[in-house]
VEXZA-695107 format. One record per residue: residue number from 1; residue in one letter; x negated, y, z of N, C-alpha, C, O, CB in turn. Coordinates in pm, whole numbers, plus 50000, padded with zeros to 5 digits. Each point is the difference from the previous one (the first is absolute). Glycine has a CB too. Example, Ala and Ser with C-alpha at 12.3 -4.5 7.8 and 13.67 -1.06 7.14 Angstrom:
<rec 1,"A",<48681,49431,50780>,<50089,50119,50000>,<49910,50120,50000>,<49896,49998,50066>,<50293,49885,50059>>,
<rec 2,"S",<49846,50222,49803>,<49918,50119,50006>,<50077,50109,50073>,<49949,50111,50017>,<49933,49826,49768>>,
END
This chain:
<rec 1,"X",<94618,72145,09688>,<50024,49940,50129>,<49923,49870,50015>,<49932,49973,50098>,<50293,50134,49907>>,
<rec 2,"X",<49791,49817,49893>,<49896,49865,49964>,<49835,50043,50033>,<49935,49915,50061>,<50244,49996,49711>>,
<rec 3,"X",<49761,50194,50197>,<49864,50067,50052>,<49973,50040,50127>,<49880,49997,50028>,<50122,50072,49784>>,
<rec 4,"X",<50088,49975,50293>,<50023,50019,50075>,<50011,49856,50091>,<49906,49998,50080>,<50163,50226,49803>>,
<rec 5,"X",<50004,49674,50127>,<50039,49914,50042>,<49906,49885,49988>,<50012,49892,50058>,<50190,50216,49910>>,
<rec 6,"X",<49680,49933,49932>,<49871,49942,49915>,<49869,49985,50137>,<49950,49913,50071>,<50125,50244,49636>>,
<rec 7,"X",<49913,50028,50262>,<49940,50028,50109>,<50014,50023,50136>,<49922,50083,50049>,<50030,49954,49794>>,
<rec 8,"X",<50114,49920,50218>,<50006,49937,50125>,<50060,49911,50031>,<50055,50007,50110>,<49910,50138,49931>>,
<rec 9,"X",<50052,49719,49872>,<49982,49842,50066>,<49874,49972,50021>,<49892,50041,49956>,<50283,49866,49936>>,
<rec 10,"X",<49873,49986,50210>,<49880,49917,50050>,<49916,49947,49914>,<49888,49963,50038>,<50230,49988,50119>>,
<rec 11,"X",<49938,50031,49661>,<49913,49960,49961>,<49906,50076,49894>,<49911,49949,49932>,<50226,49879,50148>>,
<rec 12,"X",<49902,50300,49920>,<49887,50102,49959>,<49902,50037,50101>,<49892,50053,49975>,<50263,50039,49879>>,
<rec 13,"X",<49873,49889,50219>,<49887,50008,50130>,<49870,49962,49995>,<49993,49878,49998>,<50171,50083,50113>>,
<rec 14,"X",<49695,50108,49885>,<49884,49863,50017>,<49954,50134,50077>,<50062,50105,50015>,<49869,49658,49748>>,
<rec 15,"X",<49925,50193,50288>,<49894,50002,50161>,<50030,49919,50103>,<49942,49892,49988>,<50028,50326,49995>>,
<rec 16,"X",<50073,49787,50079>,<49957,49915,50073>,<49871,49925,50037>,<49891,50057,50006>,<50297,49965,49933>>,
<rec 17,"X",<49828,49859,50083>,<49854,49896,49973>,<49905,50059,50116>,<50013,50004,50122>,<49990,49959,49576>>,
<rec 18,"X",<49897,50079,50215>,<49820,50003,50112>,<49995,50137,50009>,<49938,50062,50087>,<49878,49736,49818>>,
<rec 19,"X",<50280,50270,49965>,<49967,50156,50040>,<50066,50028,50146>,<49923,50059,50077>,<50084,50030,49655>>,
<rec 20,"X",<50122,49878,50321>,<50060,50013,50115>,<49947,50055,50085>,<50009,50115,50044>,<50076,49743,49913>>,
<rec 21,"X",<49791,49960,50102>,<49882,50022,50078>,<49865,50061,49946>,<49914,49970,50084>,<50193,49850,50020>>,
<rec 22,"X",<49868,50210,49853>,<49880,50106,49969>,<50002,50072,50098>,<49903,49984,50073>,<50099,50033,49708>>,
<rec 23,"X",<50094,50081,50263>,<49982,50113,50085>,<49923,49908,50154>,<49896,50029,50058>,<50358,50155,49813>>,
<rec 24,"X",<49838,49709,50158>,<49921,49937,50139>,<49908,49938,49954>,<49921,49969,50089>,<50244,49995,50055>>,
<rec 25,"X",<49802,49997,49747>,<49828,49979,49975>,<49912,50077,50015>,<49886,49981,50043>,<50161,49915,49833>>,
<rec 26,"X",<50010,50210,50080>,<49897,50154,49990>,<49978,50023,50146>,<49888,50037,50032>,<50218,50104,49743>>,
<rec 27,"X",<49987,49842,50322>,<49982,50038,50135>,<49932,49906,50087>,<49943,50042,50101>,<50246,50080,49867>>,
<rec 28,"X",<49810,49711,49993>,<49919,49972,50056>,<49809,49997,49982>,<49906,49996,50079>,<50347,49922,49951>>,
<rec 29,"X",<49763,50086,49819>,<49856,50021,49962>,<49926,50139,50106>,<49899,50002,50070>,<50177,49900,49638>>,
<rec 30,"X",<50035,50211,50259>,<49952,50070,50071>,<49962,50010,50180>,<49915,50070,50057>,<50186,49987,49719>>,
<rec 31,"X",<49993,49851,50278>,<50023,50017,50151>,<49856,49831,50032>,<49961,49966,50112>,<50426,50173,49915>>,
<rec 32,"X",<49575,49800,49856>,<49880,49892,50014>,<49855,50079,49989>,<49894,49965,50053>,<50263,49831,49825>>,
<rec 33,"X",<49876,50363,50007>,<49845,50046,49997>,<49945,50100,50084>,<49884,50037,50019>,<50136,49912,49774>>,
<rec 34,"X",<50161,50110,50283>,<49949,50108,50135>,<49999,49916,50165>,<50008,50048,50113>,<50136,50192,49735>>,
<rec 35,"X",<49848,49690,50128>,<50081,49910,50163>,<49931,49893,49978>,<49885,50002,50044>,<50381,50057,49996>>,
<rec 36,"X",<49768,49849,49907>,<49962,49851,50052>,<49834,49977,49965>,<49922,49964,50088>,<50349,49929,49856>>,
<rec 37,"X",<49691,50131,49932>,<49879,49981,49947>,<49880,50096,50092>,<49923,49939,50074>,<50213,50003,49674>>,
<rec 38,"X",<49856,50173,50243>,<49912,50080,50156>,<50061,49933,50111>,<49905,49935,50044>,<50064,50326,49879>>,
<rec 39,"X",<50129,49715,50148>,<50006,49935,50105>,<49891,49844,50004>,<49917,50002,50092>,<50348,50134,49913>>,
<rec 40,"X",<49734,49783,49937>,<49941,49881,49961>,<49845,50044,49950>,<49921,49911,50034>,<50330,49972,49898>>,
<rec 41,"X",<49709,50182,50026>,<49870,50057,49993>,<49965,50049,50127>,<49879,50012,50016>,<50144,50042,49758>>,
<rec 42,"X",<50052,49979,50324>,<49923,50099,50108>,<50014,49832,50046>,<49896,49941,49970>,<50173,50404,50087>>,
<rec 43,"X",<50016,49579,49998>,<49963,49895,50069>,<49913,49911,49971>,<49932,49948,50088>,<50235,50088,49961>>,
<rec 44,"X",<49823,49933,49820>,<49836,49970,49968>,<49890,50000,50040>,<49932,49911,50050>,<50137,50131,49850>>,
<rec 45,"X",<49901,50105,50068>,<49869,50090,50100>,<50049,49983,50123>,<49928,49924,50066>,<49997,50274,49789>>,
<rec 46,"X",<50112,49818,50168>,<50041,49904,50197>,<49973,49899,50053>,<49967,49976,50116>,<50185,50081,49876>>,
<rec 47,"X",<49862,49883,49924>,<49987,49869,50084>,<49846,49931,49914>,<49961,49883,50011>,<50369,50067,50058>>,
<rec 48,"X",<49606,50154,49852>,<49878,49976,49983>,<49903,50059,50037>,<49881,49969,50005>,<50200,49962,49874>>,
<rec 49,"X",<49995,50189,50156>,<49912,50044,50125>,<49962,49960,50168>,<49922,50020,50094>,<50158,50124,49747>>,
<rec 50,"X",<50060,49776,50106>,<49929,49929,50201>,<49943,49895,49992>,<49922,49956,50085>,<50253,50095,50062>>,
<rec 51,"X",<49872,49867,49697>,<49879,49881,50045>,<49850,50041,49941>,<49912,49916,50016>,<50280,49872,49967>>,
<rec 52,"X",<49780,50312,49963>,<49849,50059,50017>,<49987,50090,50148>,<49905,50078,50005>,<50070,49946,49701>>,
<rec 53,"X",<50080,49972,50365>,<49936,50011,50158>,<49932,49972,50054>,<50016,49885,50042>,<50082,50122,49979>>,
<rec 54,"X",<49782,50061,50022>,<49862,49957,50057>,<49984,50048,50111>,<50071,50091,50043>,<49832,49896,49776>>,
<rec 55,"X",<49958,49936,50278>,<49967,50093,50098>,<49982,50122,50005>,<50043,50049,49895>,<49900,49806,50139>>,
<rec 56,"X",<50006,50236,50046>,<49998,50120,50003>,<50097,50113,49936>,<49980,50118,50028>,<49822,49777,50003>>,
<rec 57,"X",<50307,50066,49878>,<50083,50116,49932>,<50091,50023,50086>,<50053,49932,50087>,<49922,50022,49690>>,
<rec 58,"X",<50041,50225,50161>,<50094,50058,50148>,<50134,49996,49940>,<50018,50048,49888>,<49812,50140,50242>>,
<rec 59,"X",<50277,49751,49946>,<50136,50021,49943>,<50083,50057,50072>,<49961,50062,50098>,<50015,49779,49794>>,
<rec 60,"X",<50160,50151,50076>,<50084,50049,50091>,<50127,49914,49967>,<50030,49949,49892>,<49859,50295,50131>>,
<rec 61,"X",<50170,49752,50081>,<50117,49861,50025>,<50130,50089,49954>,<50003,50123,49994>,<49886,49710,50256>>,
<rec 62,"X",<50215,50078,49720>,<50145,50058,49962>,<50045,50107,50153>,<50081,50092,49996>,<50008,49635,49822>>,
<rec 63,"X",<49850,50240,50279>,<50028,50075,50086>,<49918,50147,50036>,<50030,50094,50074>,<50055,49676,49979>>,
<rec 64,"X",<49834,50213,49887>,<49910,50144,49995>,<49878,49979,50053>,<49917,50087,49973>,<50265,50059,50056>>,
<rec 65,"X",<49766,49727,50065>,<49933,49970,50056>,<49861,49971,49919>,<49987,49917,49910>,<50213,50033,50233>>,
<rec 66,"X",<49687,50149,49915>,<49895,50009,49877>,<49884,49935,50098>,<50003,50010,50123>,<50074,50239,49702>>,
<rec 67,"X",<49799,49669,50086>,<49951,49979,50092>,<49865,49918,49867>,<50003,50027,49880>,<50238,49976,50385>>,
<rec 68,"X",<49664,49907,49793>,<49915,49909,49911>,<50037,49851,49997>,<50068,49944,50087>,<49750,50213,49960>>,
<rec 69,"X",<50125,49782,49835>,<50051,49877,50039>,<49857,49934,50057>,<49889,50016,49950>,<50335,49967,49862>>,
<rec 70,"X",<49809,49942,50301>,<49900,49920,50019>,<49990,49847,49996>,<49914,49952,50074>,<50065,50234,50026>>,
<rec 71,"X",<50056,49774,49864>,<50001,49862,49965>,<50207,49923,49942>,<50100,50071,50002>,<49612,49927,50232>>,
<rec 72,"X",<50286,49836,49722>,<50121,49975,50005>,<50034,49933,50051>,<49915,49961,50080>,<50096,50093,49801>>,
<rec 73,"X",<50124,49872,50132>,<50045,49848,50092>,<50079,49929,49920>,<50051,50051,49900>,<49962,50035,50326>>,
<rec 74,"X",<50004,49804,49804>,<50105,49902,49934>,<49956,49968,49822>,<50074,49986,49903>,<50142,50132,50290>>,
<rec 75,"X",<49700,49880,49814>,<49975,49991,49853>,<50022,50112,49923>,<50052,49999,49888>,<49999,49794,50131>>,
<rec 76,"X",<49904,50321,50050>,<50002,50153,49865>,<50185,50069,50063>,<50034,50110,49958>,<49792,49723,49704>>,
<rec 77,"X",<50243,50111,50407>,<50144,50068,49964>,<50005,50081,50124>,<50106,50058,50025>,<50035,49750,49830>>,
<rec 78,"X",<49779,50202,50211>,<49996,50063,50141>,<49865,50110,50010>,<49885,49956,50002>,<50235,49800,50111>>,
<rec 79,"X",<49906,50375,49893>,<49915,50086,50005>,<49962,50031,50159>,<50063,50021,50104>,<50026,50058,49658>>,
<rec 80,"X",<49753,49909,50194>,<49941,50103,50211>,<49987,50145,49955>,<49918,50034,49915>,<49863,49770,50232>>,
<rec 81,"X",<50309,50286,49918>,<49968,50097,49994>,<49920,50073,50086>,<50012,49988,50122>,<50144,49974,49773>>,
<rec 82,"X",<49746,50131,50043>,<49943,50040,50163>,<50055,50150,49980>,<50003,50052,49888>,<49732,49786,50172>>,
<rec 83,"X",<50311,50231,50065>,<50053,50143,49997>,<49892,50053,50055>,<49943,50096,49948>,<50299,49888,50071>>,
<rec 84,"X",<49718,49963,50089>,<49846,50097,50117>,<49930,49888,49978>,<50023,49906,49924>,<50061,50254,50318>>,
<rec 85,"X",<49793,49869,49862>,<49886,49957,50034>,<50023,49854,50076>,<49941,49896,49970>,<49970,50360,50035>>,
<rec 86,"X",<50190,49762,50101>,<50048,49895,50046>,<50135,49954,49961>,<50031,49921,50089>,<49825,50136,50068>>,
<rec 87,"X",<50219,49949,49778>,<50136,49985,49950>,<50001,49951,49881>,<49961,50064,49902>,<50111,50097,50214>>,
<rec 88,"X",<49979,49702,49877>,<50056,49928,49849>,<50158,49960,50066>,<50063,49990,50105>,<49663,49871,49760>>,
<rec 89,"X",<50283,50124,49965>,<50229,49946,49985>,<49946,49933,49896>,<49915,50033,49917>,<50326,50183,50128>>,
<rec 90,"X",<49819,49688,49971>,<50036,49947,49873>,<50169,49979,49971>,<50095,49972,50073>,<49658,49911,49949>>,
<rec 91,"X",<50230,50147,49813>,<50130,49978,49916>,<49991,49957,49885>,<49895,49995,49936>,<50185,50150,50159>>,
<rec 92,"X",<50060,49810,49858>,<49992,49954,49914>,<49958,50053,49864>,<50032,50118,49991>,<50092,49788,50156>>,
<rec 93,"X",<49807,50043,49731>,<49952,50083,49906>,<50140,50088,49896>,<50012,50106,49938>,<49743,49700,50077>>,
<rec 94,"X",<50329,50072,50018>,<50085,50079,49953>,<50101,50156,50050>,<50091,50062,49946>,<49867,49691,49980>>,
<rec 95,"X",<49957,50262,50218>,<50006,50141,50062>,<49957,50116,49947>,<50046,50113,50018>,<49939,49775,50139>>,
<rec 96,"X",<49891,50066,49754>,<49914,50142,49937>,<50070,50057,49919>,<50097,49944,49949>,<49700,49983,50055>>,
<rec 97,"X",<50171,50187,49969>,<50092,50102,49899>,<49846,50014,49874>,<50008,50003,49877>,<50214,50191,50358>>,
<rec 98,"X",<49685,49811,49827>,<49912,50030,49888>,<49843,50065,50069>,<49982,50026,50119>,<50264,50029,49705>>,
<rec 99,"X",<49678,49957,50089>,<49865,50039,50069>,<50035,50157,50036>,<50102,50048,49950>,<49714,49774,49902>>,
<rec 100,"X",<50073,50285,50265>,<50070,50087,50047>,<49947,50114,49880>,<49991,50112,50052>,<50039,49795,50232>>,
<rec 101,"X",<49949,50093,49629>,<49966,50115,49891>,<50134,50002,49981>,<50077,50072,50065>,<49686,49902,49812>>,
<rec 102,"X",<50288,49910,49991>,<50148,49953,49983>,<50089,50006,50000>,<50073,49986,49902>,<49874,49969,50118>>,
<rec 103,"X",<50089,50071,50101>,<50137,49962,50076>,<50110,50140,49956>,<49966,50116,50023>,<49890,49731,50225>>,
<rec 104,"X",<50256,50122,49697>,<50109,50094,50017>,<50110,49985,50104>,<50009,49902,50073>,<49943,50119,49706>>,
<rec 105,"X",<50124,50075,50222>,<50095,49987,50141>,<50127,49867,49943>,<50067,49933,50079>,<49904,50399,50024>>,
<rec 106,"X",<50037,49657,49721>,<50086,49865,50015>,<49946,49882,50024>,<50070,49908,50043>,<50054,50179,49826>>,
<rec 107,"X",<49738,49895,50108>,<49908,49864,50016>,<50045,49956,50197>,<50016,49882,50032>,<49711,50217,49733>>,
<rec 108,"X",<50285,49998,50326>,<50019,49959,50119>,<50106,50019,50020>,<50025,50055,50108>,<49805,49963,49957>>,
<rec 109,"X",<50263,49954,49860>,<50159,49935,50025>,<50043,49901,50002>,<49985,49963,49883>,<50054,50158,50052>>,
<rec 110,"X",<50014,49792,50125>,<50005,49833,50048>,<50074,50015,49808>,<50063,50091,49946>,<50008,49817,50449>>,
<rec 111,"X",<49866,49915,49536>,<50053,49981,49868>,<50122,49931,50039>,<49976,49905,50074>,<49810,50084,49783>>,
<rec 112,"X",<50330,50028,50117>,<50091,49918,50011>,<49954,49848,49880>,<50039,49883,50000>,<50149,50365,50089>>,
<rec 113,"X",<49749,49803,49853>,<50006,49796,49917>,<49895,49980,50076>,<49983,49883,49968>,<50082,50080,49742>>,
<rec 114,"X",<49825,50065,50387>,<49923,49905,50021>,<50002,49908,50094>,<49912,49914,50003>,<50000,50216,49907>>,
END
């Protein structure tokens, strides 16, 4: 009965500690190398792709709106777009989704962080 009464007090007991959390370590390592880390790489290439933006490249805006660039405003943060022959818009650079080879259907989805 003394063996019994041995093995299951509190003080035959051990784990606890770091093994506990291991399992939510394991899950966040994992939920940092499918999710956060490619997320943060694609915004990267994003936002280094617009500040290599030049004349003449054809893009297309978060709104679908495809067209050339023809010149900028405000110091680089303001794009001329030209759509026709006679027709420019300008927007903001942070409107573009990407050059028009590029572009996937999530790139022209408004970013909620931006």
């Amino acid at each position: 009965m003394d063996l019994l009464y041995a093995l299951t007090s509190p003080e035959g007991q051990q784990g606890g500690g770091i093994t506990a959390f291991l399992p939510f370590i394991l899950i966040m390592v994992v939920i940092y190398f499918l999710m956060i880390r490619p997320q943060s790489k694609r915004q990267k290439d994003k936002k280094q792709m617009i500040e290599n933006l030049k004349k003449g490249d054809r893009i297309i805006t978060i709104g679908g709106i495809h067209g050339n660039i023809a010149g900028f405003k405000n110091n680089g943060k303001v794009v001329i777009l030209k759509i026709d022959k006679n027709m420019n818009i300008t927007v903001n650079k942070s409107a573009v989704a990407g050059l028009a080879g590029n572009v996937t259907e999530e790139d022209t989805q408004l970013d909620a962080q931006a």
